[in-house]
Structure formats: C-alpha cells, structure tokens
C-alpha positions as CSV (number, residue, x, y, z in Angstrom):
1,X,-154.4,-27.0,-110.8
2,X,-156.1,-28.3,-107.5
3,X,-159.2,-26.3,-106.3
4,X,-157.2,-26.2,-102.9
5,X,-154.4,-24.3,-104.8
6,X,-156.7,-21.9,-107.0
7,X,-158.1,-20.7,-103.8
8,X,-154.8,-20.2,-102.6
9,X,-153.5,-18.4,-105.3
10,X,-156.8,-16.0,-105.4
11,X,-156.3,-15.5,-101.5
12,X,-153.2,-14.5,-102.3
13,X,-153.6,-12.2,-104.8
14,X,-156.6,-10.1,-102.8
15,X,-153.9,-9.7,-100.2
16,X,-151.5,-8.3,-103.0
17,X,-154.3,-6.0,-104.0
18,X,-155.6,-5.3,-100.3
19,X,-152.2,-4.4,-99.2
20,X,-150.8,-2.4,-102.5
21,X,-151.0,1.1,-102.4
22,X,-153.5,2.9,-103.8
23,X,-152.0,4.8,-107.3
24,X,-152.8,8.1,-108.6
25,X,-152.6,9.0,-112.0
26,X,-150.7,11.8,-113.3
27,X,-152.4,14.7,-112.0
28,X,-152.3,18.5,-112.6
29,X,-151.1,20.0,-109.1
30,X,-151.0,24.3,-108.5
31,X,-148.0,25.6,-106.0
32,X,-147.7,28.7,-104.6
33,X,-144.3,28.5,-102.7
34,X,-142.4,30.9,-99.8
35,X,-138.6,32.0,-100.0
36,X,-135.6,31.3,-99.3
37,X,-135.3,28.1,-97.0
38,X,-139.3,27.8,-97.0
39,X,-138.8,27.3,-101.2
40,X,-136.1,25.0,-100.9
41,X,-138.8,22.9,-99.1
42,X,-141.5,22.7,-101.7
43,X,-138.3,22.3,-104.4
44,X,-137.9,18.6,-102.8
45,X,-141.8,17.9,-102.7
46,X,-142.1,19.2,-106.8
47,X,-139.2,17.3,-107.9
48,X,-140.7,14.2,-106.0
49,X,-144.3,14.8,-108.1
50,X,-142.9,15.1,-111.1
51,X,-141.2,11.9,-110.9
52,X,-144.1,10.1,-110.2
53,X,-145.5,11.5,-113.4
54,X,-147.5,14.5,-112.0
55,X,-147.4,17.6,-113.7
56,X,-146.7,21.0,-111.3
57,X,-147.0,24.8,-111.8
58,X,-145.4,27.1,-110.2
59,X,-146.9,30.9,-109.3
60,X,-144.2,33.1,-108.4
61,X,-143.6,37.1,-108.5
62,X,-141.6,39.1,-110.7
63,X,-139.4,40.4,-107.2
64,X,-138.5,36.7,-106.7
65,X,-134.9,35.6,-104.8
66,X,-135.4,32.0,-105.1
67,X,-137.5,30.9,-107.6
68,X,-135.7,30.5,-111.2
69,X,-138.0,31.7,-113.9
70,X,-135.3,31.8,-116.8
71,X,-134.1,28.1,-116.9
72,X,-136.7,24.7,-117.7
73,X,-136.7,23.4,-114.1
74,X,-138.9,20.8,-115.5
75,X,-142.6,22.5,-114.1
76,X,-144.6,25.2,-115.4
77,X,-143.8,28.5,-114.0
78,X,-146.1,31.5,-114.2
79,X,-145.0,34.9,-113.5
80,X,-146.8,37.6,-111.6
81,X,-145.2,40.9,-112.3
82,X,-145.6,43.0,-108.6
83,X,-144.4,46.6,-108.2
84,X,-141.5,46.0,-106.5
85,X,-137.9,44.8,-106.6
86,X,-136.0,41.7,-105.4
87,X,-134.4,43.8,-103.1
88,X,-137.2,45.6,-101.4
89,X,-137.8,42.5,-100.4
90,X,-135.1,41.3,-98.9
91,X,-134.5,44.8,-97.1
92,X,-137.8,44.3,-95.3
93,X,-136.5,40.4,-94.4
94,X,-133.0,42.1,-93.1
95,X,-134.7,44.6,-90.6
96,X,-136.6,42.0,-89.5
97,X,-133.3,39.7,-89.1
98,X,-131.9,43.0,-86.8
99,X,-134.8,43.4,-84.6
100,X,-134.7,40.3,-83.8
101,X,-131.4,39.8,-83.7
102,X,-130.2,42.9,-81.6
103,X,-133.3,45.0,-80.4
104,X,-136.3,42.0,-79.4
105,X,-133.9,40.5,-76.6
106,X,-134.2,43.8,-74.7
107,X,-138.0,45.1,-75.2
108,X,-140.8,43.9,-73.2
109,X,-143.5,41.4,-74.5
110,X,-145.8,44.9,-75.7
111,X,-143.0,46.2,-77.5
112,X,-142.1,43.7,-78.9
113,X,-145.9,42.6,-80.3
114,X,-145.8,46.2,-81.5
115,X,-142.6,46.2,-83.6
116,X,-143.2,42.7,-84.5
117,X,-146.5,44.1,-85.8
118,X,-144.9,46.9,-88.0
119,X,-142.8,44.8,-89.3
120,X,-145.0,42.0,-90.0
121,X,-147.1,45.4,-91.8
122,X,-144.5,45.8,-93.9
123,X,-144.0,41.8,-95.3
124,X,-147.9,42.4,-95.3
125,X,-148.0,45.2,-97.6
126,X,-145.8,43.8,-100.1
127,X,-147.5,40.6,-99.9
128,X,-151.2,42.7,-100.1
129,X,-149.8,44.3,-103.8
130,X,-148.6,41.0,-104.6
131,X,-152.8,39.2,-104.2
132,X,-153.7,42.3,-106.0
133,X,-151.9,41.5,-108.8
134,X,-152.7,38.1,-109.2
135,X,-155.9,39.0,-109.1
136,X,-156.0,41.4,-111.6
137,X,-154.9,38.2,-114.3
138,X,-158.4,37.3,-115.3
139,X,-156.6,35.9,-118.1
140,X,-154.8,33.5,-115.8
141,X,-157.6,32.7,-113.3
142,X,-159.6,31.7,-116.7
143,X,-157.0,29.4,-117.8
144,X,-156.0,27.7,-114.9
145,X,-159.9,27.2,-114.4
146,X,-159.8,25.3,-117.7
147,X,-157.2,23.1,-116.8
148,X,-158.6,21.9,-113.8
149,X,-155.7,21.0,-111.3
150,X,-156.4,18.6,-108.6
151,X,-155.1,20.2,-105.8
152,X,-153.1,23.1,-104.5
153,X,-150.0,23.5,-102.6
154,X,-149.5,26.8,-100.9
155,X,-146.9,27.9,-98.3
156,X,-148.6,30.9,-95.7
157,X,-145.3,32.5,-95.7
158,X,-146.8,34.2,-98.6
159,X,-150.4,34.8,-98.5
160,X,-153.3,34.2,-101.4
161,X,-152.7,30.5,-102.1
162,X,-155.6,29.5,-100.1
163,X,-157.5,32.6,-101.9
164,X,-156.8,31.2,-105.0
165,X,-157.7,27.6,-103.8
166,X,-160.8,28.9,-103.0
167,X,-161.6,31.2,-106.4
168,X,-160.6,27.8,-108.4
169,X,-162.8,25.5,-106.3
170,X,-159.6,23.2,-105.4
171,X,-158.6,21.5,-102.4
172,X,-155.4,23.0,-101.1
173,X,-152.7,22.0,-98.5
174,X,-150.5,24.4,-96.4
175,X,-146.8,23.5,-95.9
176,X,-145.5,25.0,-92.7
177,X,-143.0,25.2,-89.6
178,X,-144.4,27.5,-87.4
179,X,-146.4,30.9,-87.7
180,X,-145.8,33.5,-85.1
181,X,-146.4,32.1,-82.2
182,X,-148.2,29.6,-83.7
183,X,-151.8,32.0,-83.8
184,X,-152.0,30.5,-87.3
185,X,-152.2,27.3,-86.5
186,X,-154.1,28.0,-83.2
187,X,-156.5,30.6,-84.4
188,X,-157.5,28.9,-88.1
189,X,-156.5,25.2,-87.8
190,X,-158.0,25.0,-84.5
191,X,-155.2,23.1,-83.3
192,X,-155.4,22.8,-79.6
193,X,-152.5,25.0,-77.9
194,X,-152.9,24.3,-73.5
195,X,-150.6,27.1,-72.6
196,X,-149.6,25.5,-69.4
197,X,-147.6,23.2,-71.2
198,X,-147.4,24.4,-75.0
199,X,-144.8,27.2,-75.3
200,X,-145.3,30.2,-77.5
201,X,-142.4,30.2,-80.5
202,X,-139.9,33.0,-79.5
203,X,-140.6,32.8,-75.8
204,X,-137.6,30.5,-75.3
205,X,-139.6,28.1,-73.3
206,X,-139.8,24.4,-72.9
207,X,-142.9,22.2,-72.1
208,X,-141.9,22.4,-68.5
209,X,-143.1,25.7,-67.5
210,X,-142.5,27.6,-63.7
211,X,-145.6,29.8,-62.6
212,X,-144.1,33.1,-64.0
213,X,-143.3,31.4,-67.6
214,X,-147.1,29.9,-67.8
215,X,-148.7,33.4,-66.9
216,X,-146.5,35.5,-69.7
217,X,-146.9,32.2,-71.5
218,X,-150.5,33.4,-71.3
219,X,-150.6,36.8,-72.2
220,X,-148.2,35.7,-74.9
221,X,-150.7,33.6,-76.5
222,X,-153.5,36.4,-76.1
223,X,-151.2,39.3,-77.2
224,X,-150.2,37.4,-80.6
225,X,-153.9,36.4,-80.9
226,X,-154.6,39.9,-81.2
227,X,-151.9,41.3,-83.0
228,X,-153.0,38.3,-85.5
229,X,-156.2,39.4,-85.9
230,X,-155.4,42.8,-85.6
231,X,-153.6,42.5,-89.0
232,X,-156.0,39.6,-90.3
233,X,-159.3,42.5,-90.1
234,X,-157.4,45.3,-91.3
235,X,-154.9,43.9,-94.4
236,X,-156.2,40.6,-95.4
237,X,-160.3,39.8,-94.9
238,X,-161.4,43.4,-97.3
239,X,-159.4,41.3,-99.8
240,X,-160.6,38.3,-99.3
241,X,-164.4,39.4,-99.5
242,X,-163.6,41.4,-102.4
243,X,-161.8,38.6,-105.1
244,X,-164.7,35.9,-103.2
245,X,-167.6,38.4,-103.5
246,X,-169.2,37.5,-100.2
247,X,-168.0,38.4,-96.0
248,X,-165.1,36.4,-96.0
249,X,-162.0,36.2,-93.7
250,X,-158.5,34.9,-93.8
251,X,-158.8,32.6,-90.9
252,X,-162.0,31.1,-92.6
253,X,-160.3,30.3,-95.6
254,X,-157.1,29.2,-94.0
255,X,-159.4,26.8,-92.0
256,X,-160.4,25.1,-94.9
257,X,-157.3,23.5,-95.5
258,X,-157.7,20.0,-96.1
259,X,-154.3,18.9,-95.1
260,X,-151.2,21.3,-92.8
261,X,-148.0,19.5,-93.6
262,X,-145.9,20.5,-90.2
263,X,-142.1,20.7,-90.9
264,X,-140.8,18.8,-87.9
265,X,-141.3,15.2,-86.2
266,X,-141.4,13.7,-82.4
267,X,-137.5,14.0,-82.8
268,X,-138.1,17.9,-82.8
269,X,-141.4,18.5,-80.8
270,X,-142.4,18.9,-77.3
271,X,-145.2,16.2,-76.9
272,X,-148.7,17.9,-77.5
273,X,-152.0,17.7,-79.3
274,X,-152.1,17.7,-82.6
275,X,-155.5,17.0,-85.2
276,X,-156.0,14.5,-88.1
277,X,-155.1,17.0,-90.5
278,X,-152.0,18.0,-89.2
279,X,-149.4,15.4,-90.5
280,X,-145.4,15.7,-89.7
281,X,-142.9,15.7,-92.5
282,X,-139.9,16.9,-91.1
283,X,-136.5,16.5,-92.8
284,X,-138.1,15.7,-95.7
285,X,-135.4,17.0,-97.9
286,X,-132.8,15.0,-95.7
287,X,-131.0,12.4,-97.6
288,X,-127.7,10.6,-97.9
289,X,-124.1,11.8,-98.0
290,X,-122.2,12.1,-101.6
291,X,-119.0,12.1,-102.3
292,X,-117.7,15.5,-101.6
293,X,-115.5,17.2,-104.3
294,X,-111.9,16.3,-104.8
295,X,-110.4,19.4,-103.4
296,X,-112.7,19.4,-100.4
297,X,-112.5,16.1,-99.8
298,X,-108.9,16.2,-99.5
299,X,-108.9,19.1,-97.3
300,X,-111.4,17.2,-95.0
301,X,-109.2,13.8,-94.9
302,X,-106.2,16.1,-93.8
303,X,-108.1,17.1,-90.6
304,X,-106.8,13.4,-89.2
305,X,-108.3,12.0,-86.4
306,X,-109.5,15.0,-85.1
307,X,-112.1,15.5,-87.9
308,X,-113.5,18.4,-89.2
309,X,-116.0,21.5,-88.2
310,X,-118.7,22.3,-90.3
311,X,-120.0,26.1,-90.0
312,X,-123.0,27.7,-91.9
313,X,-125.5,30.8,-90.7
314,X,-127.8,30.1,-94.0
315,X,-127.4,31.7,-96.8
316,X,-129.4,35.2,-96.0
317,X,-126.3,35.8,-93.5
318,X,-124.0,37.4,-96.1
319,X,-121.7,39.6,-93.6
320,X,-120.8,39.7,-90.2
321,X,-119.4,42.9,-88.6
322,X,-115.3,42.6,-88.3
323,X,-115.7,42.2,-84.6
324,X,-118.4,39.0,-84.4
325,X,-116.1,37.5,-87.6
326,X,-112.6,38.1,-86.0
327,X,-114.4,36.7,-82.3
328,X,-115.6,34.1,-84.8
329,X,-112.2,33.0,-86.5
330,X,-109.9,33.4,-83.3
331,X,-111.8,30.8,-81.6
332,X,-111.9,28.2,-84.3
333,X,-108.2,29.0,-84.8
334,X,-108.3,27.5,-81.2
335,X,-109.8,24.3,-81.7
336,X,-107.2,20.8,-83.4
337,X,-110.2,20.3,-85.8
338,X,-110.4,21.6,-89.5
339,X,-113.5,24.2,-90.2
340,X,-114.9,24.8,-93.0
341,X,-117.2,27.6,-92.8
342,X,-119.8,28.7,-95.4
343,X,-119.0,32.8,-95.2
344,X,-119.5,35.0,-98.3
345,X,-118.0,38.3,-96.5
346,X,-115.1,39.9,-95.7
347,X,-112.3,37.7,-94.6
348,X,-111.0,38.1,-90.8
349,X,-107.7,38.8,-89.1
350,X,-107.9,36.7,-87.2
351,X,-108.5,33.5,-89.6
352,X,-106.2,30.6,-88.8
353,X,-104.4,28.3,-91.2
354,X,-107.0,25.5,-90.0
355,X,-110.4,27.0,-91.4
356,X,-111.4,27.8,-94.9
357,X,-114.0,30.1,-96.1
358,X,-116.4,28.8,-98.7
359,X,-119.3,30.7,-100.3
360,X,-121.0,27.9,-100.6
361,X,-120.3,24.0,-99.4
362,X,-122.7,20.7,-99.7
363,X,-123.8,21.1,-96.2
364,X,-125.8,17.7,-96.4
365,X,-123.0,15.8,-97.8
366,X,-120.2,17.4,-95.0
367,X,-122.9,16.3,-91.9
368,X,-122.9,13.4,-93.5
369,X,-118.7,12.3,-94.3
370,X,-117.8,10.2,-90.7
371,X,-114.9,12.9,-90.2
372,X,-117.5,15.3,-88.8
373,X,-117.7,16.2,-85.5
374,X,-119.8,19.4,-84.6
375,X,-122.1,21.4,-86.5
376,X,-122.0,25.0,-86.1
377,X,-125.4,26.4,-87.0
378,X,-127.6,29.5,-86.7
379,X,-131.1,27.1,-86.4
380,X,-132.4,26.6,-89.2
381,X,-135.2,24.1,-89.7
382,X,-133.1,22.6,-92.7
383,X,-129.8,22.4,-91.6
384,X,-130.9,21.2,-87.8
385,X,-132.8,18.1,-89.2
386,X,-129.5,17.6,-91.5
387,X,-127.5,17.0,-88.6
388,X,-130.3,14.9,-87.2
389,X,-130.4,12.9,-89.9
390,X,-126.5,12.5,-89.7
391,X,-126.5,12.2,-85.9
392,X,-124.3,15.5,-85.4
393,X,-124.0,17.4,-82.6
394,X,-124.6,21.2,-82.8
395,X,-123.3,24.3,-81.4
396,X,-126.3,27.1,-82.2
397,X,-125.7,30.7,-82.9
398,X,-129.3,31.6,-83.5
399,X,-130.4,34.6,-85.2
400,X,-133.7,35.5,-85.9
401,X,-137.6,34.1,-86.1
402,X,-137.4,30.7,-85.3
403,X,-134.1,29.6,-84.7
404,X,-133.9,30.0,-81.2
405,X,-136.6,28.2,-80.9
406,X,-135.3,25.8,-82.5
407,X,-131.7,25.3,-81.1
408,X,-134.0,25.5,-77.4
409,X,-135.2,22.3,-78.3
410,X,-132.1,21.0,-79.4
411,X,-130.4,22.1,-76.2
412,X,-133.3,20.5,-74.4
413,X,-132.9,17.2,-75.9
414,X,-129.1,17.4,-74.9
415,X,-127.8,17.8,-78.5
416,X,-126.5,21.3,-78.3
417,X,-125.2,24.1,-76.7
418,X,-126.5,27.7,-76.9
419,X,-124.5,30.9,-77.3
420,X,-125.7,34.5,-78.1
421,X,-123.9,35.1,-81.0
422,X,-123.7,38.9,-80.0
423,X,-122.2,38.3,-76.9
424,X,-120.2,35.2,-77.1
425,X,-116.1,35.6,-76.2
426,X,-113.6,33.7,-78.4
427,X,-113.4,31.7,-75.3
428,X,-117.3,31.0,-74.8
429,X,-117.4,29.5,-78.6
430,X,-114.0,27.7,-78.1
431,X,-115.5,26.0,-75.1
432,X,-118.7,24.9,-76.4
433,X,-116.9,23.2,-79.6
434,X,-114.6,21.0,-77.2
435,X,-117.7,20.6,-75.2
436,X,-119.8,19.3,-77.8
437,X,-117.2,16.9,-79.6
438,X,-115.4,15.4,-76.3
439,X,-118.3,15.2,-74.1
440,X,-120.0,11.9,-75.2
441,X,-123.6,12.9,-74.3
442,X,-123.9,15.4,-76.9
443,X,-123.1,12.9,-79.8
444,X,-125.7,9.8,-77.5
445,X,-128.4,12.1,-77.2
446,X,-127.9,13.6,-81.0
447,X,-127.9,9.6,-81.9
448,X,-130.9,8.9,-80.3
449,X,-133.0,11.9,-82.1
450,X,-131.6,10.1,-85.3
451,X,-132.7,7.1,-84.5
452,X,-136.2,8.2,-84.0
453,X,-136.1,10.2,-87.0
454,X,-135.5,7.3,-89.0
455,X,-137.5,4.6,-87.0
456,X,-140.7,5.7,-89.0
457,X,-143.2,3.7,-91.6
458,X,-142.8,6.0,-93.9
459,X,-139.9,8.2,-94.7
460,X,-141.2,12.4,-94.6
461,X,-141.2,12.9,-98.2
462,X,-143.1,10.0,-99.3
463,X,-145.2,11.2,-96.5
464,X,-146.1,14.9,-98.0
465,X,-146.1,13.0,-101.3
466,X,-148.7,10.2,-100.2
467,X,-151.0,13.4,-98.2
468,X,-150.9,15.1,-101.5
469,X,-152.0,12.4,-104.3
470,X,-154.5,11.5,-100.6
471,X,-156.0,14.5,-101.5
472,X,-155.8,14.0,-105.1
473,X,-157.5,10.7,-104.6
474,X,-160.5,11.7,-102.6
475,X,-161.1,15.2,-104.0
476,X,-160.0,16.6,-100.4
477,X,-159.6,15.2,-97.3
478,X,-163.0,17.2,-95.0
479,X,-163.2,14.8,-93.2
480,X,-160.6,15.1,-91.6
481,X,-161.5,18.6,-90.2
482,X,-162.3,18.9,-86.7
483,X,-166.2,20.5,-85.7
484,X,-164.6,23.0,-84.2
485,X,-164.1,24.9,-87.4
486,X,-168.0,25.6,-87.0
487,X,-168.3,26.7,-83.7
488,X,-168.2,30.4,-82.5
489,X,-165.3,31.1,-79.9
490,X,-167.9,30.7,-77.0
491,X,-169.1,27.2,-78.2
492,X,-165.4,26.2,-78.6
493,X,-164.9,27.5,-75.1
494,X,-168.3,26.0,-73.9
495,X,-168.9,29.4,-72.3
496,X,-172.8,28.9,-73.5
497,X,-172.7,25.9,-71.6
498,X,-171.1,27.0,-68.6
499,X,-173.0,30.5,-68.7
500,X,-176.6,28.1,-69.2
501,X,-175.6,26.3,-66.0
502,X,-174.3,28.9,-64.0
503,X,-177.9,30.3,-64.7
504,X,-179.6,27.6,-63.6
505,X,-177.5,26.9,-60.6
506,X,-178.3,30.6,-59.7
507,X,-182.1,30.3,-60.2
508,X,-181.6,27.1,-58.1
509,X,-180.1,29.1,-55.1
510,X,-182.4,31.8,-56.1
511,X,-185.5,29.5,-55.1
512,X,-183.9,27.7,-52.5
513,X,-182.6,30.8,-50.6
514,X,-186.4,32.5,-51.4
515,X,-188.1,29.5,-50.2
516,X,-185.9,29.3,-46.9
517,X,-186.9,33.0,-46.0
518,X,-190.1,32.2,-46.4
519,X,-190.1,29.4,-44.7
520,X,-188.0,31.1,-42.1
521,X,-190.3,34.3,-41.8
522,X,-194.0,31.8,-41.7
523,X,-192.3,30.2,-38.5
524,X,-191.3,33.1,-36.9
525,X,-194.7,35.1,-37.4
526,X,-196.4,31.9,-36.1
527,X,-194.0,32.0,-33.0
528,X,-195.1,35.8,-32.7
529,X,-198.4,35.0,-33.4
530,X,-198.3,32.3,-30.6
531,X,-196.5,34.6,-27.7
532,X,-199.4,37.4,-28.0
533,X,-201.6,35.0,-27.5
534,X,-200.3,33.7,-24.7
C-alpha cells in the first residue's frame, strides 16, 4: 500500500469516527410518568431505551389507571401504595373535564382562575399524599441511591419527580405539552413568553393579537402567574424544604431541569422564543400504518370511493348524553362516507346503517389506510399529530384543557374546522364533514404541516432518545441553562437598571434645574442690585 493511499484510508476513517454518533452504554434510567395520554407518551420513549439496551424503572402509585403493574412490561416497576383509589382519581379528572367543558366558556377570566384554582387544589392534594408517600420509603430512596441511575425522566403532570431528582443527586428531564397557561414553563424554565404576540393556552388566541386580546392576554398571564404561585407557596415549597432539608421551592427545583422535552414541533407552534434546553419532540409516538384487521378492513374497503370517517373523543370520553350522541349519529347518518367511531356508551337512535361503534379501533393505522378522509377529533395532542403525520384533515370537537387550544391552531393553519360540541346542530357537524373532505384546501394545508413534520434531521423519538443518553453522556446538560435562572425578578426585568438610571437622570435634572435657579436668581439680584443704584 502506497503512503498516498494509507493517508487516504486514515483520512477516511477520522471522518467515520468524527461523523459517527457518539454511543452510550447501557445505562440505569429512573421515570416518573403522568396518565392517561401523558403515559402513553413516555410508553414510546421507554420501549425505545430499552431497545437500545438501557435499563428503565418505573415509579407509579397504587391508584394507577394507566400504568400496568401486574404484567412484565419489560422495565422495572415500583409501587407506591397512596391512600386513595383509581377512581378518586379519575372523579377529580371528570369535574375538571365539566368545568371546562360546560361552565369555563361562560365565567369571567377571575372566575375562572378561581375555579381553575380549586380544582387544580384538588389534583394537588392527591398529588401532595402521593410525595408524601414516596417519601416516607426510606427503604426505596436507599436502594435506588445504590444503584445509581444516570438520569431521571419525570412528567410535571404529577409532581415529585424533580424532588426525587434532586434527593438522588441525578440529572432529570421534564416531558411536557403545556402547563396552565404555560406559567410553568414561563415562571421556572424562564422561557421567554412576549404577551403581545405569545397567547396564553385556553385563551383561544392566535399569535396575531387585536388591542383588547393583548391587554386580557396580559392580565391573563399575571392572573395564572399568581394563581401558580399561589398554589406553588402554599402545597408544594413546605414539602420541598422538608424531604431537601433546606428553604427550597418548586420553581427552583423545576428550574433545574437539564433538558424540557416540548410535545409539539414548527408544524404545531406559533413562531416564538424558545431556550437551548427546550428541544421539540412532537409526534414522537407517530409511526406507520398496519394492516388493519380483517373485519375492519373489509368494512373500510366497502366505503368505495367515498372513503371512510374516522371519529374518536380519547378514551376518558366514555359517554355522551342521548341528546349530543343522537345530534352526533344523525349527522354522520348524513354524510356518503363510512364512520367508524371509537364510542364505549350507550348506542343512539339515531345511528345509521353507515357508522359502526367500536370501543376501541387502531386510530394510527385508520389515519393512516388512503381510504380516509376526515378525522373527527376532540384535540388531543396524540391523535392531532396522528393525522399530521398521515396528512388528514380534522373536524374538532374539543373538550377540555388543551384541546381547544389545540384544534385553534389547527384551524389557523387551515387544517380544520371548529364546532362547540355542546352547541353544534346535526346540520353544523354535517356541514363541516363535507367541508373538510370536498374543499381541497383543508387536505393542501393538512399536507403541508405533514410535510414539515417530516422534513426534519432527526425523526422526534430519536430526538427525546438522543437528549436523554445527551444527558447520560455528559452527566447533565447545565450548560445549557439560561443566567436568568440566577437572577431575582427585578434583574430579569432590569428594573435595578432602569431604577439606577432613572436616579441618576433625576439627580441630573435635580442639579441642572438647581443650578438654573441659581443662576437665574444671581442675575436677577445683580439687575436689582444695579436699578437701586441707579
């Protein structure tokens, strides 16, 4: 071998090496997951860790609706036991699904920080016993000190995992979509929020704001700011600075997350400003279609060339009352396309021979078969970036938290229409379908958001999963962390600075007007002075 081609062959391979990613080896990684939807989430991100080798354990509560404890899922799970049920739980998640639904559209922005406030007391309270008891496991706090994780995964749906993070001395990342009006974010990642162009979640709002919608845009901002830390001073920081044994508050320790993996993408969000730790992972659980089911996929091939209607509310909806079901089913009656709607309850009068009820159906896999048309959908973070993935235009019912939100931006973007699901006429939902799957710029604009959702480097799992062993890698990521984590809110605002110049500037005038009138007065004495004399 020619010198010429060794040194081409080494060049060669330090470009192999320089460009290879860096690997992690099998490391010991801590979650402490959410419910429901927010679960289903950090179910995609564990199953894609332990294939790469890592080994997981999972924290969850005796009460739990989603996490299975029974089965070998493949991770360690650890039980806390909490004292209260399954379904206290999810009685405190379905009078927060009401107000929201039927009361919140009628109260004013007080009343409605005030109920949101109660309720948010009540998720709070259950959460509160929940820290206690984990607490309380000395036994576990020593052992899972012993085996020395590399990093934690925590969800702020359910508070404590950054507590724990910060008992066991670990690096920790927070998987999110949104907190109330985003004071989480705002108030403990410091992430920039300009009201005048950054709606408040809930509001209904887009980035382009009148005068009246920036000033209760505003107050909006302040009021949840409060409420926040309203609840943050009197639930959460006696806890905290009684498990760390020193002052210490929930936004401090939520601050010190190395890494905030955001649930959505540019196909989603308003343009804004976001920090180096903030990294988007949205539709990370999206993936291709598979075959559907014999007997479904029959019924979906006899829908012809009119295609089919997919229909889902999530799974917490698990009834309807007859009236909203029988507006439902008389309108999709109405429509030449087949429906197949995920609906556990009571079946309607008014069904027609071209929809099925289904308890459950492989959502992903219908958005995904080329017969579909429309998606009708209650806004839920999952199921809208499934039929952005698929390119699927939607028809939103929302409900609750932030599924309004969420079918607003949608709507925006020109990939959906909006109805009030208590409200609506058979003719209002009839309407929007054929809107939606005859007008062509719903299916354009849905195919462009799908286009940008896939035109990345990187697809969104691999992306939480690269942040993660990131962290692993480099025993955090602090660097990352913005100054303003150790400035007081009057040197974030630069109100010292402003206050030190206003100062000066009025010491300035102070001198100047003082020196005028003295000047003013020595001339006019002299003039005096001058006249006697004369």
């Amino acid at each position: 071998m020619t010198a010429c081609r060794r040194a081409g062959l080494s060049l060669l391979l330090l470009l192999t090496v320089i460009q290879a990613p860096l690997a992690v080896t099998a490391g010991k990684i801590l979650i402490w997951p959410g419910e429901f939807s927010h679960w289903l989430n950090i179910k995609v991100i564990i199953d894609e860790l332990i294939a790469r080798g890592h080994s997981v354990t999972v924290i969850t509560h005796s009460a739990t609706p989603s996490v299975k404890t029974t089965e070998s899922p493949g991770y360690n799970v650890e039980v806390i036991q909490v004292p209260y049920t399954k379904q206290d739980l999810i009685d405190v998640i379905e009078k927060f699904m009401k107000y929201w639904t039927y009361d919140l559209p009628n109260d004013n922005i007080i009343q409605t920080s005030l109920k949101i406030k109660e309720i948010i007391d009540m998720f709070a309270e259950q959460n509160h016993k929940l820290c206690r008891c984990l607490f309380a496991r000395g036994d576990l706090l020593e052992k899972w000190s012993k085996e020395q994780f590399d990093v934690l995964l925590t969800d702020p749906l359910s508070m404590c995992g950054e507590l724990l993070a910060q008992k066991l001395n670990l690096p920790f990342i927070i998987s999110l979509r949104f907190s109330y009006g985003s004071a989480l974010e705002r108030l403990c990642g410091q992430l920039p929020t300009p009201p005048s162009y950054v709606p408040g979640v809930g509001l209904g709002y887009t980035d382009q704001m009148d005068f009246l919608q920036r000033v209760k845009n505003v107050l909006f901002q302040f009021t949840q700011d409060v409420v926040y830390t309203l609840v943050s001073v009197t639930i959460w920081d006696s806890l905290f600075t009684d498990v760390i044994g020193k002052p210490t508050t929930l936004c401090d320790t939520m601050g010190k997350a190395d890494i905030w993996l955001i649930r959505t993408y540019w196909d989603f969000e308003y343009p804004r400003p976001f920090l180096p730790n903030f990294k988007f992972v949205g539709g990370l659980h999206c993936k291709p279609a598979k075959p559907l089911p014999k007997e479904l996929e029959k019924f979906v091939q006899s829908s012809g060339d009119d295609g089919i209607v997919v229909f889902s509310l999530g799974s917490m909806v698990k009834n309807l009352t007859k009236e909203r079901a029988n507006t439902i089913a008389s309108a999709l009656g109405q429509i030449p396309q087949k429906v197949l709607w995920r609906y556990p309850g009571e079946k309607p009068d008014t069904l027609a021979p071209n929809t099925r009820l289904y308890d459950w159906i492989p959502q992903n896999d219908l958005l995904g078969h080329p017969k579909t048309k429309a998606f009708i959908t209650h806004g839920g973070t999952n199921g809208l970036y499934e039929a952005i993935y698929h390119g699927v235009p939607m028809v939103g019912l929302p409900l609750f938290a932030d599924q309004p939100d969420n079918i607003i931006h949608m709507k925006t973007k020109g990939a959906a229409v909006m109805l009030d699901i208590n409200k609506m006429e058979s003719k209002d939902l009839r309407e929007a379908l054929i809107d939606v799957i005859n007008n062509p710029m719903y299916k354009e604009s849905i195919m462009r958001l799908s286009r940008i959702h896939h035109d990345q480097p990187m697809k969104p799992l691999d992306q939480a999963v690269f942040w993660i062993e990131f962290v692993m890698r480099n025993k955090g990521a602090k660097h990352l962390r913005v100054e303003a984590h150790n400035l007081t809110w009057y040197q974030y605002h630069c109100l010292d600075v402003a206050a030190f110049l206003l100062s000066i500037t009025a010491v300035v005038m102070f001198i100047f007007v003082k020196t005028c009138s003295w000047v003013i007065c020595k001339c006019l004495r002299r003039t005096t002075t001058k006249n006697k004399i004369e």
